[in-house]
VEXDREN-2710 file (C-alpha; in Angstrom, 1 decimal):
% VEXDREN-2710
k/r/px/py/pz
1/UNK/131.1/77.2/83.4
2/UNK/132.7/77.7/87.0
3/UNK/131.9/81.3/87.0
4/UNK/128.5/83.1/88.1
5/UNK/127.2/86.8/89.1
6/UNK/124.5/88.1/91.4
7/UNK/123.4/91.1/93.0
8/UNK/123.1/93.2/96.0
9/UNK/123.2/96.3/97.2
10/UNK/125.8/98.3/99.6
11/UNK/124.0/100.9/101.6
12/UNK/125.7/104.0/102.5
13/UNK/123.4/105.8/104.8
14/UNK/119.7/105.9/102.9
15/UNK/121.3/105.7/99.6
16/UNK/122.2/102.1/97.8
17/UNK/124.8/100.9/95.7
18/UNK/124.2/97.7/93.5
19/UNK/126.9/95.4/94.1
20/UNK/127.4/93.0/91.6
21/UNK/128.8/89.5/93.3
22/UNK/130.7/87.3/91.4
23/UNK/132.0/83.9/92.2
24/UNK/134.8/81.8/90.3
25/UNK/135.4/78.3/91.0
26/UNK/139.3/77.5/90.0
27/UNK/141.1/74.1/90.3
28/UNK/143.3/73.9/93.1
29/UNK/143.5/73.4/97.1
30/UNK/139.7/74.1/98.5
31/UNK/139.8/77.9/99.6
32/UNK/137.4/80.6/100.1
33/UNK/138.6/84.0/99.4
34/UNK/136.4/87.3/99.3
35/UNK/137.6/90.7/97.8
36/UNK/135.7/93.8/97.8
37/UNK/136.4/95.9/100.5
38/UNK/134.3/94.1/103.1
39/UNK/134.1/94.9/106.6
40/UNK/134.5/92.4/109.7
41/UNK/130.7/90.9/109.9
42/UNK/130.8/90.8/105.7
43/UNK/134.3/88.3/106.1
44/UNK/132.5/86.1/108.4
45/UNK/130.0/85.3/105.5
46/UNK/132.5/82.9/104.5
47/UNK/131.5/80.2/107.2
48/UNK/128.1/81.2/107.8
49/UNK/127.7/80.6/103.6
50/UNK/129.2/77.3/103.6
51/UNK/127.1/75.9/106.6
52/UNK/123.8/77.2/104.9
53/UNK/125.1/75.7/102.0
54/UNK/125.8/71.6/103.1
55/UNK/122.8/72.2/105.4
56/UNK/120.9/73.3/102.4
57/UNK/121.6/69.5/101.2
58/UNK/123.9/70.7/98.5
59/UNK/127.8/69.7/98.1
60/UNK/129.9/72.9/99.1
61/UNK/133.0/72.6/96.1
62/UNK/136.2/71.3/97.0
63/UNK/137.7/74.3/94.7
64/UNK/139.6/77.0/94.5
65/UNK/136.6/79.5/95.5
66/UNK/137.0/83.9/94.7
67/UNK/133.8/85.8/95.2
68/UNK/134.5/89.6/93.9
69/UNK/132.2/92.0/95.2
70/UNK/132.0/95.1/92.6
71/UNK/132.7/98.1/92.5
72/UNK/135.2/97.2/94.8
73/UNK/136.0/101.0/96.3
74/UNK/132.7/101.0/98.1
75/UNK/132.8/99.8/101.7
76/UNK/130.4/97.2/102.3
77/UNK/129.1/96.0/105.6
78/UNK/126.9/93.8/106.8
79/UNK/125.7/90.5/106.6
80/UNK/122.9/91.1/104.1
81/UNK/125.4/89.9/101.3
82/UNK/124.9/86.4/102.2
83/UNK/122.1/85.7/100.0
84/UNK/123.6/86.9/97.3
85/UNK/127.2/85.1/98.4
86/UNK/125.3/82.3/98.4
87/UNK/123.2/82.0/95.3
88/UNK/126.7/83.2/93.1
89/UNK/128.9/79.9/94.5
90/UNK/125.8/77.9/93.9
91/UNK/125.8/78.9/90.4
92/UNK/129.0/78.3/89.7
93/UNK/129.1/75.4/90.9
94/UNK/125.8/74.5/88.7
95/UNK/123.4/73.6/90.9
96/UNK/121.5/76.2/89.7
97/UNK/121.3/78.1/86.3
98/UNK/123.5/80.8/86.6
99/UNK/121.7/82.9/83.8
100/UNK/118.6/83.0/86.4
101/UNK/120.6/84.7/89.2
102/UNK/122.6/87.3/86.4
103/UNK/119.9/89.9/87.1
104/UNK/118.7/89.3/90.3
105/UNK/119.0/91.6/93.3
106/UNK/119.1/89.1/96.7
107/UNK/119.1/91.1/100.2
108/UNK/119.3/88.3/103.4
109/UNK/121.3/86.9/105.5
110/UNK/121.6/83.4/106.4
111/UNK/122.2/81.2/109.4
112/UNK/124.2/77.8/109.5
113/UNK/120.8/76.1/109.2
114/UNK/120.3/77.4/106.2
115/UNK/117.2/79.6/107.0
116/UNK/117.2/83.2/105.8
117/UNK/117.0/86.0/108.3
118/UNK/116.2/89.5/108.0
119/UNK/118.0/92.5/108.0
120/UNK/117.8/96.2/108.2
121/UNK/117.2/99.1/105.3
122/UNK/115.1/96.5/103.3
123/UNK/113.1/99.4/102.1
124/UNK/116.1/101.9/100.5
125/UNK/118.2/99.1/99.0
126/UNK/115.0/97.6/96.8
127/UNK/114.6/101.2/95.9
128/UNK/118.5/101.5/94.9
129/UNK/118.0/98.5/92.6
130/UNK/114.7/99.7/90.9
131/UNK/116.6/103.2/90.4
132/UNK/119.6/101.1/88.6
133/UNK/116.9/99.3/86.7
134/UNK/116.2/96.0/88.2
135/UNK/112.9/94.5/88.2
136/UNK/113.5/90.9/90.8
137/UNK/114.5/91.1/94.3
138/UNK/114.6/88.2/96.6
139/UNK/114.6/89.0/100.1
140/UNK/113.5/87.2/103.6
141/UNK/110.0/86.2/103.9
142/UNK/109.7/88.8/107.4
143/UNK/110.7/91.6/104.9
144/UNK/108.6/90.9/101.5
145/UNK/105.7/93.2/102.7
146/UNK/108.8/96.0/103.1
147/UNK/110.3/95.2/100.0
148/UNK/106.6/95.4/97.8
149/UNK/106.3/98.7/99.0
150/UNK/108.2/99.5/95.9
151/UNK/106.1/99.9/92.7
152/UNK/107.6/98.4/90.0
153/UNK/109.4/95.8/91.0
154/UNK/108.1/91.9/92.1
155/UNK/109.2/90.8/95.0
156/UNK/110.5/86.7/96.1
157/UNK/110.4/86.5/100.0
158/UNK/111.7/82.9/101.4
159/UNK/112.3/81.1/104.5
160/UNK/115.6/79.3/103.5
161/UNK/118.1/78.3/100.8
162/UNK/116.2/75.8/100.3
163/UNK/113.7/77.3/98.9
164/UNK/115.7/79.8/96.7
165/UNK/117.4/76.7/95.3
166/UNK/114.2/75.1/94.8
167/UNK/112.1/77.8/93.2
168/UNK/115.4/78.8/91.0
169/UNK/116.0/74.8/89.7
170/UNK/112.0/74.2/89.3
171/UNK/112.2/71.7/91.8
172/UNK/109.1/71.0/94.8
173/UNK/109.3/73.7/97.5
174/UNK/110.2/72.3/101.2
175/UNK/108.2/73.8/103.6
176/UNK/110.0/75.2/106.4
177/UNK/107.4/75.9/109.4
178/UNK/107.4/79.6/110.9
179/UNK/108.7/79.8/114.7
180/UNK/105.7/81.4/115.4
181/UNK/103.7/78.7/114.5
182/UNK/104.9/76.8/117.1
183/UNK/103.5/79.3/120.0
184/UNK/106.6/81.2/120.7
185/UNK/107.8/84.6/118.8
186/UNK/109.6/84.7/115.4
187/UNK/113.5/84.9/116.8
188/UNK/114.8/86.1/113.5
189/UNK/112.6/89.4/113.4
190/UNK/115.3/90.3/116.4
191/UNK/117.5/91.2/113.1
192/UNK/115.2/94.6/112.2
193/UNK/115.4/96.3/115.3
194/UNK/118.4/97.8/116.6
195/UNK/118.5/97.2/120.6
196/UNK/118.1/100.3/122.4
197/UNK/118.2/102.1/118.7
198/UNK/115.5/104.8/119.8
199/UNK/116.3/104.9/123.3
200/UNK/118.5/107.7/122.8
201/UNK/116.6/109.8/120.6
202/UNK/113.5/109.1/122.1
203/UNK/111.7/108.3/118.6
204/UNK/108.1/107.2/119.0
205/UNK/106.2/106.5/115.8
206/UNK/102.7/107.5/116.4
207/UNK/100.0/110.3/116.0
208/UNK/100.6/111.5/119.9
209/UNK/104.3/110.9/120.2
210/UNK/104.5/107.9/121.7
211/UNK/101.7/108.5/124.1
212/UNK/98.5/107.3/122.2
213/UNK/95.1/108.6/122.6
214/UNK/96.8/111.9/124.0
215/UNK/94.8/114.7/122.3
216/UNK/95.1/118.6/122.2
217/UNK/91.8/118.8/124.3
218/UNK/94.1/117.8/127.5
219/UNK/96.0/120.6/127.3
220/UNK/94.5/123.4/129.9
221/UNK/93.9/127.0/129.3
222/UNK/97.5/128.4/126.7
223/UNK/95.3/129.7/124.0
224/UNK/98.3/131.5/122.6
225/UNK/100.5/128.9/122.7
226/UNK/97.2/126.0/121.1
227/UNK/97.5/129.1/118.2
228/UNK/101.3/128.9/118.1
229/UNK/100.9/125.2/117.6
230/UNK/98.5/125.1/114.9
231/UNK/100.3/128.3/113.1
232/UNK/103.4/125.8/113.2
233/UNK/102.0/122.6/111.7
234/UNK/100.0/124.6/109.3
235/UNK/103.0/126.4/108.0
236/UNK/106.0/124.1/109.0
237/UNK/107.1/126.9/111.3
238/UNK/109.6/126.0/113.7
239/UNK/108.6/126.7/117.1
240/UNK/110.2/127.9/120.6
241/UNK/108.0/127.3/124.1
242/UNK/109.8/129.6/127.1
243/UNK/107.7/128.7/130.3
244/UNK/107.7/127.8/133.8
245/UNK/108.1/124.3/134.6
246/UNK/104.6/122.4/134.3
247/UNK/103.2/125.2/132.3
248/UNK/102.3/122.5/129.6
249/UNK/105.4/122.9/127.0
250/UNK/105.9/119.1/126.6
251/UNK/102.6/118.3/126.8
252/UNK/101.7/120.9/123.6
253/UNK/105.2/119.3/122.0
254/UNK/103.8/115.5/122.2
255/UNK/100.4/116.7/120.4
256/UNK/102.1/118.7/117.3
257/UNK/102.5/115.1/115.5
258/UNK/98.7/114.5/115.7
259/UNK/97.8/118.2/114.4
260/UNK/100.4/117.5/111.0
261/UNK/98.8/115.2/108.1
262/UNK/99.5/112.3/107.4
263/UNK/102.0/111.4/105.1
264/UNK/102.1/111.1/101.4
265/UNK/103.5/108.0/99.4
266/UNK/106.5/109.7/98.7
267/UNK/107.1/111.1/102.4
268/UNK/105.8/107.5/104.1
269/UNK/108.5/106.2/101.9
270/UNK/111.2/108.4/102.7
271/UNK/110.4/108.2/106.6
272/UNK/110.1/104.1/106.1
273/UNK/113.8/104.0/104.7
274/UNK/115.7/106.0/107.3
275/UNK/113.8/104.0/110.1
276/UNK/114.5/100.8/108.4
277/UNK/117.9/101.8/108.1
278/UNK/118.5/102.6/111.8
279/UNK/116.4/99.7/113.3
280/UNK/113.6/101.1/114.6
281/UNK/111.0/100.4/112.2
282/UNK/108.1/97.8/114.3
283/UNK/108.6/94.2/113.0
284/UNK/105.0/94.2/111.1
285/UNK/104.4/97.6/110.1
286/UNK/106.6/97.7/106.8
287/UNK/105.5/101.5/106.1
288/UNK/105.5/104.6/108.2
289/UNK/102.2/106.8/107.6
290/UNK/102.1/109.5/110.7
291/UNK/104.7/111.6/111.1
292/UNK/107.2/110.8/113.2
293/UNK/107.8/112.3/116.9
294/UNK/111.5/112.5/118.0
295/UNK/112.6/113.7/121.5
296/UNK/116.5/113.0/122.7
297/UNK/117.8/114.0/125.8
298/UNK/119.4/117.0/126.8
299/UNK/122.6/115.0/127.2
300/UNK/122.4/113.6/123.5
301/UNK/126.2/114.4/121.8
302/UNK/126.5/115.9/118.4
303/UNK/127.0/112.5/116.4
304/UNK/123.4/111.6/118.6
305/UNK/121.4/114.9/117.2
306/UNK/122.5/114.9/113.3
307/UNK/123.8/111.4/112.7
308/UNK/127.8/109.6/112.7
309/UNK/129.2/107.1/114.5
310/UNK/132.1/104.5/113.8
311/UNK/132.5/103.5/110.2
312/UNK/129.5/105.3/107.9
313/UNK/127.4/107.6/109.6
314/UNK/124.1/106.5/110.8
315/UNK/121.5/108.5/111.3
316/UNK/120.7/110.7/113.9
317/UNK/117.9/112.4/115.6
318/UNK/117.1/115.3/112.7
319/UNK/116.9/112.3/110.5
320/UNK/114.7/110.2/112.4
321/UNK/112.3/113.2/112.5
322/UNK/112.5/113.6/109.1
323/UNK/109.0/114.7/107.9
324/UNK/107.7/115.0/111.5
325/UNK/108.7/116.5/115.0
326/UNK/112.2/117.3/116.6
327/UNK/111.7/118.2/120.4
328/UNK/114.6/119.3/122.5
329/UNK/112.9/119.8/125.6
330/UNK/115.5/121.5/127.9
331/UNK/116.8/123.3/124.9
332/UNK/119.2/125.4/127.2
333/UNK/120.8/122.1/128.6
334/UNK/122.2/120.7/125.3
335/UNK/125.9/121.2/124.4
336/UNK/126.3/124.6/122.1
337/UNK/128.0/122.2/119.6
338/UNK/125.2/120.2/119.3
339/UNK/122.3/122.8/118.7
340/UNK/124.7/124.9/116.5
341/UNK/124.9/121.4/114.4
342/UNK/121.1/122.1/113.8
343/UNK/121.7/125.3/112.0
344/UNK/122.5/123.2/108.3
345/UNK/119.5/121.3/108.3
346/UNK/117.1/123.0/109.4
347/UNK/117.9/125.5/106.6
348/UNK/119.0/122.5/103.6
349/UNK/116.5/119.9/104.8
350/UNK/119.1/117.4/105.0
351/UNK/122.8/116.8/106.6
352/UNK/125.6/116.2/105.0
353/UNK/128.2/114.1/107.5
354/UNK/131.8/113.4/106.5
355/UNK/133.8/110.5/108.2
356/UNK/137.1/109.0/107.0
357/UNK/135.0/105.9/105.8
358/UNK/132.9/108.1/103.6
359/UNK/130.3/111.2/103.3
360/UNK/127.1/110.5/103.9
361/UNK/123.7/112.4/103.3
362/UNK/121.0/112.1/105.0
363/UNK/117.5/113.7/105.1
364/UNK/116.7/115.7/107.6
365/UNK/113.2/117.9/107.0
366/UNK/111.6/118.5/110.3
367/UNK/109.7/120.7/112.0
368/UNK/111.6/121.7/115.3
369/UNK/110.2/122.5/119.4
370/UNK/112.6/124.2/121.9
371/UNK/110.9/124.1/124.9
372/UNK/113.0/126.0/127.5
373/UNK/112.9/127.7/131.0
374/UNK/113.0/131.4/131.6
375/UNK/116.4/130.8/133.9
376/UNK/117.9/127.7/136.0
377/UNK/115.4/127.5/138.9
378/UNK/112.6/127.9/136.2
379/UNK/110.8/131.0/138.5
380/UNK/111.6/133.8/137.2
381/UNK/108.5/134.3/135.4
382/UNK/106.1/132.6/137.2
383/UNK/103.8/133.4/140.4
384/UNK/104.8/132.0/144.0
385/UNK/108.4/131.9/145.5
386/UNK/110.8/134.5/143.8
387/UNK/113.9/133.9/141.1
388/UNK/117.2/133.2/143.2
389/UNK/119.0/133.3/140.2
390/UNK/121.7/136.3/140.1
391/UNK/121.6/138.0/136.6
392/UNK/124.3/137.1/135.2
393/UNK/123.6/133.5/135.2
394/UNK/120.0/134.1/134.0
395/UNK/121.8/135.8/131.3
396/UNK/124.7/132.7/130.6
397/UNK/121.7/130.4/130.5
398/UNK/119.4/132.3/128.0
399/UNK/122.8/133.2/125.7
400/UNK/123.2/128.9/125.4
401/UNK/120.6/129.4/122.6
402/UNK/122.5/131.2/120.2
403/UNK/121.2/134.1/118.3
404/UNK/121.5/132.5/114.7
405/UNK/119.8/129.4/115.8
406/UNK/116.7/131.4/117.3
407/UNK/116.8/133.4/114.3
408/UNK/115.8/130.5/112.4
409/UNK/112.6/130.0/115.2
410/UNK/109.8/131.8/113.4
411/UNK/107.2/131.5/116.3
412/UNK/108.5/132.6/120.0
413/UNK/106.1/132.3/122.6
414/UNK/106.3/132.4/126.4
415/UNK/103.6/129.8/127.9
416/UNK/102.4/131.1/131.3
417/UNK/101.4/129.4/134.3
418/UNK/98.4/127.5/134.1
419/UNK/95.4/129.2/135.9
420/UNK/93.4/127.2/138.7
421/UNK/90.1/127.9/136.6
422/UNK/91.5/126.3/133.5
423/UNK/93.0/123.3/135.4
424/UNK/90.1/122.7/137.3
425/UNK/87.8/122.4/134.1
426/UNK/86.0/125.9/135.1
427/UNK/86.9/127.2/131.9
428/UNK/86.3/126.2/128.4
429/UNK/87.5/123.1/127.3
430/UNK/90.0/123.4/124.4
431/UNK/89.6/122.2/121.1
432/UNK/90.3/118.5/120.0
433/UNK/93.2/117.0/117.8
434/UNK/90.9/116.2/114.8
435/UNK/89.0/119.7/114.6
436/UNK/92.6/121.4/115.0
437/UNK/93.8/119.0/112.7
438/UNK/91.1/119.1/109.8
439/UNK/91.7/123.3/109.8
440/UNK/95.5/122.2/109.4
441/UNK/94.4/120.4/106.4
442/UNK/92.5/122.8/104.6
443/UNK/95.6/125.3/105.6
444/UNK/98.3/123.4/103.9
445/UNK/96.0/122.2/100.9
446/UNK/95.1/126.3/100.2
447/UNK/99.1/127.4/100.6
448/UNK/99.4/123.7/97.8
449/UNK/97.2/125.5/95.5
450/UNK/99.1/128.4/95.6
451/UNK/102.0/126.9/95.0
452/UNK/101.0/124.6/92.5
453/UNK/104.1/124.1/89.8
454/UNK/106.6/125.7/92.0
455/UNK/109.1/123.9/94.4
456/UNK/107.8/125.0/97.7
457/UNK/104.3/123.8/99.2
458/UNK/104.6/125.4/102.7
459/UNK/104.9/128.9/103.7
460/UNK/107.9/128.1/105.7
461/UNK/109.8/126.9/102.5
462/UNK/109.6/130.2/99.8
463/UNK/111.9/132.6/99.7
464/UNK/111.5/135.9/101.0
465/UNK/111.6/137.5/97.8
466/UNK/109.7/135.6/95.9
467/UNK/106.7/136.1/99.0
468/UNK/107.3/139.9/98.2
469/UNK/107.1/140.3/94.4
470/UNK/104.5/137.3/93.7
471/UNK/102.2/137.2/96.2
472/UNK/101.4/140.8/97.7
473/UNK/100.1/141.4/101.1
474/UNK/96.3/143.8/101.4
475/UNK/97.1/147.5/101.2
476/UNK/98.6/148.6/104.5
477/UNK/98.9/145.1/106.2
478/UNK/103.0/145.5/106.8
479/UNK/102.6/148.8/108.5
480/UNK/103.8/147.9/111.4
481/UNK/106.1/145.3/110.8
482/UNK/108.0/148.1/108.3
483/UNK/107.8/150.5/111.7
484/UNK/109.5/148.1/113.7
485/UNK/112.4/147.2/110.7
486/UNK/113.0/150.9/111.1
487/UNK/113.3/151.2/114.7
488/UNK/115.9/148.0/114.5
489/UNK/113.5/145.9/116.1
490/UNK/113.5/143.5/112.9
491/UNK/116.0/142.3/111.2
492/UNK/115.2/142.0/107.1
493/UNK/115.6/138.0/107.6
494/UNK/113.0/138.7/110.2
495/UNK/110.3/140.7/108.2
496/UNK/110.4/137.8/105.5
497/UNK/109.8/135.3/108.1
498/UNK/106.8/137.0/110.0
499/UNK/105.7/137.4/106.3
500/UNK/105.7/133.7/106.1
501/UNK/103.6/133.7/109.5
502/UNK/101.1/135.7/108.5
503/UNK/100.6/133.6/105.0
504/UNK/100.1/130.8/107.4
505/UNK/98.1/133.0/109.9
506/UNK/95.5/133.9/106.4
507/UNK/95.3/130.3/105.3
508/UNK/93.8/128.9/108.5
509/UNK/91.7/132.1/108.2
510/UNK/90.6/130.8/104.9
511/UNK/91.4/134.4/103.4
512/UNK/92.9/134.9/100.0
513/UNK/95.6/137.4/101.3
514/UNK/96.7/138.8/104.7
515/UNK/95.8/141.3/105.9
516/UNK/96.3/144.0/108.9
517/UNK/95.2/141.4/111.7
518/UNK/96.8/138.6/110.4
519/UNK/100.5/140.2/110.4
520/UNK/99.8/141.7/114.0
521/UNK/99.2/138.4/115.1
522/UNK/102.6/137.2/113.1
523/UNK/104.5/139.6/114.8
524/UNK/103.1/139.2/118.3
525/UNK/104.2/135.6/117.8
526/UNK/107.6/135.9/116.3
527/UNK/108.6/138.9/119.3
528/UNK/106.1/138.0/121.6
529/UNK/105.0/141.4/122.2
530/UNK/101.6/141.9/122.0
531/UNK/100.0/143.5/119.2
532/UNK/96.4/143.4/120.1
533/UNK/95.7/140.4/117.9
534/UNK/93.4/138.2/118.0
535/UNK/95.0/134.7/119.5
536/UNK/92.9/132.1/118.3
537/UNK/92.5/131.2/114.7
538/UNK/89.2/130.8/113.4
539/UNK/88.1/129.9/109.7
540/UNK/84.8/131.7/109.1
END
């Protein structure tokens, strides 16, 4: 039988395709031909196949050689066919059985020695294949730990052809020694990170974004703002930081990763695919289980902030924060284009991106900072030398955040300078990270009780309506808020949203409803005038 089938799987951004690969060995002049739809590093498969192949120690076939890759109107890219490539010549030319490889899923890609080398969104195309029913993937030895993060499916990592050959024929294993056992680093886990892939985004896995052992304790004196920042991870309320510079804003943005729990199985799978897709997940750390912290520059484009680029869209900052923090420090400074881009997902959850190659969605949950100064010198708020800043330009700089992007910004507070009592360690020391973060905790797993059976289980996610009519508010507690919907000072989008706050505000109180107090504070951190509220938050 000159004829044989594999698979693999085409992924289009954090979504997979099975590709069935099938090879057909004809008589005739020796020629390799591949059909499909492949892209530039796919067509190059051809030699880097047929030297794994002889170096493998097996005959390549002097034949007439087609290898169809199926459904052919999906774009594939990529090298991570090879394996696959590979293992469907090799069956039919009969080295090995081709009923063995029929159902098999085989993600690698291979160099002229024959060894098999890693590659990127490991993760998201063993999950395509155990959504399409597969049950055996074979995949590079550097990826197996990636690839058995997937329940339900039993995973084959190998070194080489070789070995694939050998375990597929029942023949003795060759050993193939690691590179790292020979004192140097494994070269081929190059292949899993993208160079300079979170450069631009500024995405640092890790409970203090990036900077680890940094704790909430550091942070001098901003009592409202340390409420503002547990309000937000307790609720998933997005959150905007107006303040001198070195008033702390980036600072209180870096420790808002540590305050959120950690993730679930579902969510540490869901963050582990997208960073495995875009190359940034660590060689040796196959799952993501803090949420993520994500801070690009002022000068990131469009395509940089929600995903794009040449070909299929990759994924962009809002996706790399998926299920953790987006910071935009500087949030004046970015393009209008690009924070108007947010609008979508922070509403949806996820971003849709159309390019002539394809459309592309990606997830895109987050919880977003603006940090931003009260005018261009940064002054005009703060004690010491005077604003220079005429007021029309004061104006031109606050109006680059746009008024339906800050509508979605449930919490608004202006952090003030920091006083010489506080910064000297005069005053009280702050709270920690872990006592902030257990009351977090307790928060979120009330607001889950509540909405046990529904398909929201933060505050920030249920509808206004449904807030209303379900879950009523103590007798008199939206007084004020009503007042200042009357006087135009809310907006009905508004008055939902500091409804949400004060749900949030109640939870960390450990109450069973809020009240009169807890809505003050809501609106005193949603307008930022003050309300007579109580700033910090205090279970009883």
């Amino acid at each position: 039988m000159a004829f044989a089938r594999a698979c693999s799987v085409a992924l289009i951004g954090v979504e997979g395709v099975v590709v069935e690969v099938q090879a057909d060995l004809e008589p005739g002049v020796a020629a390799f031909t591949l059909v499909g739809l492949p892209d530039k590093s796919l067509m190059e498969s051809k030699d880097r196949v047929r030297a794994a192949v002889v170096n493998a120690g097996v005959p390549w076939p002097q034949k007439k050689l087609t290898v169809s890759l199926s459904p052919a109107f999906v774009p594939k890219s990529g090298s991570g066919f090879d394996l696959a490539v590979a293992a469907s010549v090799l069956g039919a030319a009969e080295r090995i059985d081709p009923r063995l490889i029929a159902d098999l899923v085989l993600i690698g890609e291979l160099g002229l020695d024959g060894r098999v080398r890693p590659v990127r969104g490991v993760l998201p195309a063993v999950l395509a294949a155990a959504e399409a029913g597969y049950r055996q993937v074979v995949v590079p030895e550097q990826t197996a730990g990636e690839a058995a993060l997937v329940p339900g499916v039993s995973v084959l990592g190998v070194r080489s052809l070789a070995q694939l050959i050998a375990v597929l024929a029942g023949e003795p294993v060759p050993d193939v020694p690691r590179e790292d056992a020979v004192g140097r680093p494994d070269a081929m886990l190059s292949g899993l990170v993208v160079p300079g892939a979170g450069v631009g985004t500024g995405i640092a896995p890790g409970p203090a974004g990036g900077e680890r052992g940094a704790d909430l304790a550091d942070v001098a004196g901003q009592t409202v703002a340390r409420t503002a920042l547990e309000v937000a991870a307790a609720g998933g309320h997005h959150l905007l930081l107006s303040g001198p510079p070195g008033a702390g804003k980036t600072m209180l943005a870096e420790r808002l990763s540590g305050v959120l729990p950690p993730l679930t199985g579902r969510e540490s799978l869901e963050v582990t695919a997208v960073h495995s897709v875009a190359g940034i997940l660590p060689p040796g750390e196959p799952l993501v289980r803090t949420a993520p912290y994500c801070a690009p520059h002022h000068s990131a484009t469009m395509q940089a902030l929600v995903g794009g680029g040449n070909g299929l869209p990759r994924p962009g900052a809002v996706s790399l924060a998926h299920r953790g923090v987006l910071f935009l420090d500087e949030a004046p400074e970015f393009s209008g284009r690009a924070l108007d881009a947010l609008r979508q997902p922070l509403e949806s959850g996820h971003v849709v991106v159309a390019r002539s190659a394809g459309v592309v969605r990606l997830p895109a949950r987050f919880l977003m900072v603006l940090a931003a100064n009260p005018c261009p010198c940064g002054r005009r708020s703060g004690p010491g030398p005077g604003c220079e800043c005429p007021p029309s330009v004061v104006r031109r700089y606050q109006a680059r955040l746009s008024g339906p992007l800050l509508d979605r910004v449930d919490l608004r507070v202006e952090v003030r300078p920091v006083q010489r009592a506080d910064l000297l360690g005069h005053g009280e020391r702050g709270e920690s990270t872990a006592t902030v973060a257990a009351r977090v905790r307790e928060a979120r797993k009330r607001a889950a009780e509540r909405y046990e059976g529904m398909p929201w289980q933060l505050n920030s996610q249920v509808p206004g309506h449904e807030l209303r009519t379900r879950w009523p508010v103590g007798p008199g507690a939206l007084a004020v808020a009503e007042r200042d919907l009357e006087r135009g000072m809310l907006t009905a989008r508004g008055l939902d949203r500091v409804l949400r706050v004060a749900w949030t505000v109640a939870d960390l109180a450990g109450r069973d409803r809020p009240g009169e107090p807890d809505v003050a504070l809501a609106l005193e951190l949603r307008t930022g005038v003050p309300r007579g509220a109580a700033a910090p938050v205090v279970a009883p």
